[in-house]
C-alpha positions in Angstrom: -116.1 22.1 -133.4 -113.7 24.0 -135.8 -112.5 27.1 -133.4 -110.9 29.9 -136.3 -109.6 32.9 -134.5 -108.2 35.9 -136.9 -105.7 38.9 -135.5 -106.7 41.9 -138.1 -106.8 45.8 -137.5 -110.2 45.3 -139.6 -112.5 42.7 -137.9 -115.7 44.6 -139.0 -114.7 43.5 -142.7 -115.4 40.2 -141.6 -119.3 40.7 -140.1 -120.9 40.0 -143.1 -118.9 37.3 -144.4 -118.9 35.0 -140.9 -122.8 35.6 -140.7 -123.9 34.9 -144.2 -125.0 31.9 -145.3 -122.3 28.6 -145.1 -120.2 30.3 -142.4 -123.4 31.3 -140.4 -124.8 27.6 -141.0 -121.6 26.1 -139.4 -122.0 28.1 -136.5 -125.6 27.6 -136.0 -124.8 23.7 -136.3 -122.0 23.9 -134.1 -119.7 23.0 -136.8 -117.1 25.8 -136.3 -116.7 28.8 -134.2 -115.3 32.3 -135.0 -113.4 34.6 -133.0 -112.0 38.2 -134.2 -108.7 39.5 -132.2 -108.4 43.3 -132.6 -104.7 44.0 -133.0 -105.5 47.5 -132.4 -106.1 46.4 -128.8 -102.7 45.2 -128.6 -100.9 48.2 -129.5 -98.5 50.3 -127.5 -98.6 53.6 -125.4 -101.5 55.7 -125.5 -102.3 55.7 -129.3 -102.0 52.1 -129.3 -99.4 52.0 -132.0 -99.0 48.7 -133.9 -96.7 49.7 -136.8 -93.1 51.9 -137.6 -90.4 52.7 -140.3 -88.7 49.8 -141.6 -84.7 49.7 -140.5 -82.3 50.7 -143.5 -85.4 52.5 -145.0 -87.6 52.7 -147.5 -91.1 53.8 -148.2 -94.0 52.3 -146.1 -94.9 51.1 -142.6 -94.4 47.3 -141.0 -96.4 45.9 -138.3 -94.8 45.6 -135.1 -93.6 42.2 -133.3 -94.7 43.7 -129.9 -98.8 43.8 -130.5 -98.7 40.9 -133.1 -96.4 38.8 -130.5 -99.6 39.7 -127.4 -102.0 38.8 -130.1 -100.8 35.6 -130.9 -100.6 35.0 -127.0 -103.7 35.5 -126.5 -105.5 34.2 -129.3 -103.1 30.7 -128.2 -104.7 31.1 -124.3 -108.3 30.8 -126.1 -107.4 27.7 -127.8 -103.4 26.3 -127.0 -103.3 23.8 -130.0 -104.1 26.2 -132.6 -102.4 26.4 -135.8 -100.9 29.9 -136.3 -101.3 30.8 -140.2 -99.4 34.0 -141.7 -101.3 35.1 -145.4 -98.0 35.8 -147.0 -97.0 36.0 -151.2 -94.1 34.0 -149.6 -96.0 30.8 -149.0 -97.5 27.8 -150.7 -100.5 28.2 -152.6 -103.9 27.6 -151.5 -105.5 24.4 -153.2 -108.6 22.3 -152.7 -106.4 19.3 -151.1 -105.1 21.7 -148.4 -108.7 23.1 -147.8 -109.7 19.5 -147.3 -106.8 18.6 -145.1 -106.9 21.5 -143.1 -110.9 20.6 -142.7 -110.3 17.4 -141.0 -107.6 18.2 -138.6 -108.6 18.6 -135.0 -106.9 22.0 -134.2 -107.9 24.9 -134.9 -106.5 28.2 -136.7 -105.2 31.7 -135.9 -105.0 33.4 -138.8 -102.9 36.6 -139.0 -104.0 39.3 -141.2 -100.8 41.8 -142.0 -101.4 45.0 -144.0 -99.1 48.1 -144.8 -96.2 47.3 -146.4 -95.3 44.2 -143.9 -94.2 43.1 -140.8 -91.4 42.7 -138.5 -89.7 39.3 -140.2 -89.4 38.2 -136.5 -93.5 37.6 -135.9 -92.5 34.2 -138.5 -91.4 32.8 -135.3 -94.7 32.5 -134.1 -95.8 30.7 -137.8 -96.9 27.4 -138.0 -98.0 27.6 -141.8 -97.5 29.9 -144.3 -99.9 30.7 -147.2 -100.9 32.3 -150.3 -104.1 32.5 -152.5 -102.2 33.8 -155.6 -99.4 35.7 -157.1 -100.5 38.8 -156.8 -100.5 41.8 -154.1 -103.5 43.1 -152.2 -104.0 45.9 -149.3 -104.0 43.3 -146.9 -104.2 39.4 -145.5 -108.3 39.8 -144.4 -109.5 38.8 -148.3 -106.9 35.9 -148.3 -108.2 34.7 -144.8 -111.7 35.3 -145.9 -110.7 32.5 -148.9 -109.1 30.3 -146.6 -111.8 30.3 -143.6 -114.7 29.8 -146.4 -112.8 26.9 -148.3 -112.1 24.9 -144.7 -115.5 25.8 -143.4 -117.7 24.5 -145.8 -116.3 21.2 -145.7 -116.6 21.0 -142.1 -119.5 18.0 -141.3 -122.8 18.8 -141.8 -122.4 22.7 -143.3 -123.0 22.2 -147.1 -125.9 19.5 -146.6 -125.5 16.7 -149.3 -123.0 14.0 -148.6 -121.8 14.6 -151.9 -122.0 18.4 -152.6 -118.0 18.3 -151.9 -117.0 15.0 -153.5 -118.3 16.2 -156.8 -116.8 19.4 -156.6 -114.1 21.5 -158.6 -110.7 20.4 -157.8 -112.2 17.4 -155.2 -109.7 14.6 -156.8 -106.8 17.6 -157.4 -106.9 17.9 -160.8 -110.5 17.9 -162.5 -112.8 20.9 -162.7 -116.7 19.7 -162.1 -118.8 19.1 -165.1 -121.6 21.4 -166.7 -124.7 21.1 -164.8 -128.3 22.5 -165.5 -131.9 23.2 -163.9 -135.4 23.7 -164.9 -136.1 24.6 -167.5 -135.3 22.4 -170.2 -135.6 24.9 -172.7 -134.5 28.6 -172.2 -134.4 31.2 -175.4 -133.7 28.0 -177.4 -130.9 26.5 -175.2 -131.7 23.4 -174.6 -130.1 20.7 -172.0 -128.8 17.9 -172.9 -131.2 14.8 -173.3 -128.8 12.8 -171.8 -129.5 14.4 -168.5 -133.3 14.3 -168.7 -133.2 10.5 -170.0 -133.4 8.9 -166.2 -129.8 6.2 -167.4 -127.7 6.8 -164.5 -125.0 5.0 -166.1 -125.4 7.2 -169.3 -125.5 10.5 -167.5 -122.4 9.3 -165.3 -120.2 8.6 -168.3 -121.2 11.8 -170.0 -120.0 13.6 -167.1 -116.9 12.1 -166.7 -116.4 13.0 -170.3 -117.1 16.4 -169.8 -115.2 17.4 -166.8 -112.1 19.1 -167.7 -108.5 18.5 -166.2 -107.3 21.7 -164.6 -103.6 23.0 -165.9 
């Protein structure tokens, strides 16, 4: 079982998502397991403070090392060979092969979701992988994760179903986006599908998929 814990001040943006329907197959099939780590519980003094003004200045709060370093403790006591993941613009870039990789290690992830305008530099102590799902700037790291979680997840054994829903997939080989498909009917407001794919030659529908699959840039 896939154990994925994620440290966030938000954890009720991530109900819905964990309990709808790949992520909630893969914990119904025992497939993966989910665990939400409140950094509000973490924070100091009475109002349970978890961010400050950045030294030197400048507009803007950073998360504190104190809660996020507790956190990380704890979320490592619930599951010691976990990976600790920061979502960061700073790191590599989120691609199918990692989703894949990360898939079919045997440890499992801890996620950290920062928000404001950062953290304390020192939490990258903690990191064990650095990520980013593109180069641009959102409100926080729970969307990112929320990417990340569903990518692995559904690759996990037995979540999507068909041995080869993945294999056939967007970006499966690293390069090649998956090929035009189509359902019943075979006619709809005079778009018609192609009578290669209703003509029952395996070999002939293969070959026109591989021809109309597109290389990714």
């Amino acid at each position: 079982m896939k154990k994925i814990q994620v440290i966030t001040l938000f954890p009720e943006m991530f109900d819905g998502v964990l309990n709808t329907s790949m992520l909630w197959k893969a914990q119904q099939e025992k497939a993966a397991a989910f665990e939400l780590v409140n950094l509000r519980e973490f924070g100091i003094g009475p109002r349970q403070q978890v961010d400050d003004t950045p030294y030197g200045g400048g507009d803007g709060m950073l998360l504190k090392p104190e809660p996020l370093f507790a956190a990380v403790k704890h979320a490592k006591e619930q599951d010691p060979t976990a990976k600790v993941v920061l979502m960061t613009p700073r790191g590599q870039r989120w691609k199918q092969a990692l989703a894949k990789d990360w898939s079919e290690a045997s440890h499992g992830y801890i996620f950290i979701c920062g928000r404001y305008e950062g953290y304390d530099e020192r939490i990258v102590s903690l990191v064990d992988e650095q990520v980013s799902v593109g180069d641009y700037v959102l409100t926080g790291g729970e969307l990112p994760a929320m990417t990340i979680i569903d990518s692995i997840v559904r690759l996990l054994p037995g979540v999507l179903g068909g041995e080869q829903s993945a294999e056939i997939e967007s970006f499966s080989d690293g390069e090649t986006l998956e090929f035009p498909q189509y359902t019943k009917p075979a006619e709809f407001e005079g778009m018609k599908v192609p009578d290669v794919l209703l003509s029952g030659h395996h070999a002939e529908i293969e070959k026109w998929r591989a021809e109309h699959s597109i290389k990714a840039d």
